[in-house]
N, C-alpha and C positions, 0 to 999 in steps of 0.2 A: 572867460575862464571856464574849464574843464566843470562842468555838474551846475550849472547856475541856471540851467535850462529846467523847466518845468518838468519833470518827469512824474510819471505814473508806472505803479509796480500793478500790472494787471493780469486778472485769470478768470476764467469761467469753469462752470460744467456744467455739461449737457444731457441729455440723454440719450446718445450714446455716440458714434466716431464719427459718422457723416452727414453734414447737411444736406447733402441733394439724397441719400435715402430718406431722409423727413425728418432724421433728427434735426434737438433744436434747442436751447440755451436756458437752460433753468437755472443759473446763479450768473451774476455778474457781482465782481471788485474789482475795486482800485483804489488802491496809496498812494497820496502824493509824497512826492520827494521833491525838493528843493535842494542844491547846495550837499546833494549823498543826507538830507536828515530826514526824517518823516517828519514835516509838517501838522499831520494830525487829523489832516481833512482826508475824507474817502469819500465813497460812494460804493456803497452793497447794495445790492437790489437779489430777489427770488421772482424768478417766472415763470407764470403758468403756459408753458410747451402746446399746450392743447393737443398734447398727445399722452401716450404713457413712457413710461422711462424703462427703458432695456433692464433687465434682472441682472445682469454685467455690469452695468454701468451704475446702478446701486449700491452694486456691494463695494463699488470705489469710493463715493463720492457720501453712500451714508443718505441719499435724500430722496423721499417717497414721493409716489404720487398722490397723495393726502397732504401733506405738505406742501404742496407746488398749487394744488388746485384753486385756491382763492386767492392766490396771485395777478398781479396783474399781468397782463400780455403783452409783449413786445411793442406794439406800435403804440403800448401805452407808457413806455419808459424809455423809447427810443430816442424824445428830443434830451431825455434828463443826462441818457449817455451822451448825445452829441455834448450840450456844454459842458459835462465834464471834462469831456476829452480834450476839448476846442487848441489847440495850438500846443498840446503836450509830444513828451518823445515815451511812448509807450517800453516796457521793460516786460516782455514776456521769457517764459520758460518755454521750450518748444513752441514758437509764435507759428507756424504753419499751421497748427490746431485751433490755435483762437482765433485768429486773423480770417484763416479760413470761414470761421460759424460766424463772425460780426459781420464780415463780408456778403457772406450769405443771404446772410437776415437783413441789412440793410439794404438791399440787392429788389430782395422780395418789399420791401417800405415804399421803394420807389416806384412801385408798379402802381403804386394809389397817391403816392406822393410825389410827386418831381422835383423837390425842392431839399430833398435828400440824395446824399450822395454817397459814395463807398467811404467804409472808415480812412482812407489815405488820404483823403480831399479834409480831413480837420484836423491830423495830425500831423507834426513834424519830419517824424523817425520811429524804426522799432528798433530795437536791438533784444536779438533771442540771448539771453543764457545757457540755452544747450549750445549755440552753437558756439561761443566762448569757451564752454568747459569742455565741451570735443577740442579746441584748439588748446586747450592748454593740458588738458589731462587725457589724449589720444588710448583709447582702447581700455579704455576705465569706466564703469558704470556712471553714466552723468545724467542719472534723475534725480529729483529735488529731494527725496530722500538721500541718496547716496552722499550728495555733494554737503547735506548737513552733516551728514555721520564725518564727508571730508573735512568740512570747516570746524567740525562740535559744536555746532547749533543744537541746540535742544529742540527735541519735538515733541517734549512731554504734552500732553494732553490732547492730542492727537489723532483719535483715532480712527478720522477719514480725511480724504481730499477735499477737502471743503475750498471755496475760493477765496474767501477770506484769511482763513490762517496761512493757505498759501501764498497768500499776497505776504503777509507777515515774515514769513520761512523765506522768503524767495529774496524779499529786502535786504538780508542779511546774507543770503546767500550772492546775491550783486555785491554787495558793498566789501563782501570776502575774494569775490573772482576779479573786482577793477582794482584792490586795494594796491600791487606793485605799481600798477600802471601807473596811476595815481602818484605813489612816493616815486616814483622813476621821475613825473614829468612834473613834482612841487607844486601840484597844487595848493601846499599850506605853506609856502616857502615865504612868500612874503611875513605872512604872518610869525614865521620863525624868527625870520630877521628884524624883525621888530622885537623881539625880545631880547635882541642884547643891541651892545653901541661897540660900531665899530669904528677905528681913527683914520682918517684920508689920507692915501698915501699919495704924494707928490711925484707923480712920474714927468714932471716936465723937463729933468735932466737925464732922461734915460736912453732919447733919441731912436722913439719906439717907431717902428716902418708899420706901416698899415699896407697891406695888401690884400689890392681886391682883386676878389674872383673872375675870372674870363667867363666871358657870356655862355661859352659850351659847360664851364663846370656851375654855373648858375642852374641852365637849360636842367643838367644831371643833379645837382639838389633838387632842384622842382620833379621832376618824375619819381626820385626815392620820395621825396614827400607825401605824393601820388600816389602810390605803392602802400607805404604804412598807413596812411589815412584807407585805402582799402583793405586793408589786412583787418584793422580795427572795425572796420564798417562805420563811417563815417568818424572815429571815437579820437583821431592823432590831433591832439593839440598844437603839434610842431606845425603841421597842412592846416590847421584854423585860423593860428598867428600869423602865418606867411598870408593866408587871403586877406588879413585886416592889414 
C-alpha cells in the first residue's frame, strides 16, 4: 500500500552552498513517517564544521560559530545517521542540496573508513518536493515558505531555516502536495468501505462476457504504467500493484 514504507522527512544546513569549496554540514534532522503520520521519533544532531560559517549562510539559518563549536564532528555521528537512515525513502525539499553535502561528507568518512558507503547504499528512495511542486505548480514560487503561504501552513514562530522546524513545515507541506494523488488512488478506501455494509448483488443471470485483453494492449498497459510510475518517480501505485 501507497506510504507504508518507512519514510524520513529530512534537511540539513550548512555553512554555506558547496561541499567541495570546504563547506560542511552543521545541523542535521529527520522525521519519521510511517503510513503519511509522524511517528514521533527523529533524530536532530548540531555539528561542529571545523571550519566557520559564511556570514550568508547565518543570516539564513540563524546558527553561529559558537554554537556549533562543542559539537560533535562528523565522523563522530556519522554511524548514528547511518542507522537512522538504514532502509528509509528520504523526503527532501530540493534534495540535490542535501544529498549533495551527505554525499560529500560520507565520501570523505570513507577515506579512513571502508566500510562506509554513500548515502544511496542505505537508503531506499528520495523524492524532492521541489521537484513535485514545479510539476504541479509550474512557474510559481515553490520554496518552503511559498508552498506554506500555498497550503496555509503556519510558520509562526519561525524565524530562521533551522532543519528541524523545516523537517516540521516540509511534513505538512508533503502530505498537502501527495494529498489528490492519494484520494485519486484510495489509499483509505478500504478503510471507507468498511464503514458502511453493502448487499451482494447476484449477477449470475446477467450473462456477463469477460474480455480479455490481447497481448499488444497488455504489452500498452504495461508501458503507460511505465510512464506514470515515472512521471511520479517511483510513487504510481497502479506500476507497484501490477509488479506484485
Amino acid at each position: 500500500m501507497y506510504g507504508s514504507i518507512r519514510q524520513l522527512i529530512l534537511d540539513t544546513e550548512t555553512t554555506g552552498l558547496k561541499p567541495e569549496d570546504g563547506h560542511r554540514i552543521i545541523e542535521f534532522a529527520a522525521l519519521e513517517m510511517v503510513n503519511r503520520k509522524l511517528t514521533g521519533r527523529y533524530l536532530h544532531l548540531y555539528i561542529n564544521p571545523e571550519r566557520s560559517i559564511d556570514a550568508g549562510a547565518a543570516r539564513v539559518h540563524g546558527i553561529t560559530d559558537e554554537q556549533v563549536r562543542d559539537k560533535p564532528k562528523f565522523n563522530e555521528v556519522v554511524h548514528q545517521i547511518i542507522e537512522f537512515i538504514q532502509d528509509s525513502e528520504l523526503i527532501i525539499h530540493n534534495a540535490k542540496f542535501d544529498m549533495g553535502f551527505l554525499n560529500y561528507q560520507f565520501n570523505l568518512e570513507r577515506k579512513s573508513n571502508p566500510l562506509i558507503s554513500t548515502v544511496d547504499f542505505y537508503i531506499k528512495n528520495v523524492i524532492d518536493t521541489l521537484s513535485i511542486a514545479r510539476q504541479k505548480f509550474p512557474g510559481s514560487k515553490n520554496n518552503l515558505d511559498a508552498l506554506c503561504d500555498r497550503f496555509k501552513i503556519s510558520r509562526a514562530g519561525r524565524d530562521y531555516h533551522g532543519a528541524l522546524i523545516d523537517c516540521q513545515l516540509l511534513s505538512d507541506v508533503y502530505l498537502s502536495l501527495t494529498r489528490e494523488q492519494i484520494n485519486l488512488l484510495g489509499e483509505d478506501s478500504t478503510a471507507t468501505l468498511n464503514k458502511y455494509k453493502f448487499d451482494k448483488i447476484n449477477t449470475s443471470d446477467l450473462n456477463l462476457i469477460t474480455i480479455r485483453p490481447s497481448m499488444q494492449e497488455e504489452e500498452q498497459h504495461q508501458l503507460q504504467l511505465q510512464e506514470l510510475d515515472k512521471v511520479s518517480k517511483g510513487q504510481s501505485a497502479w506500476f507497484n500493484q501490477a509488479k506484485n
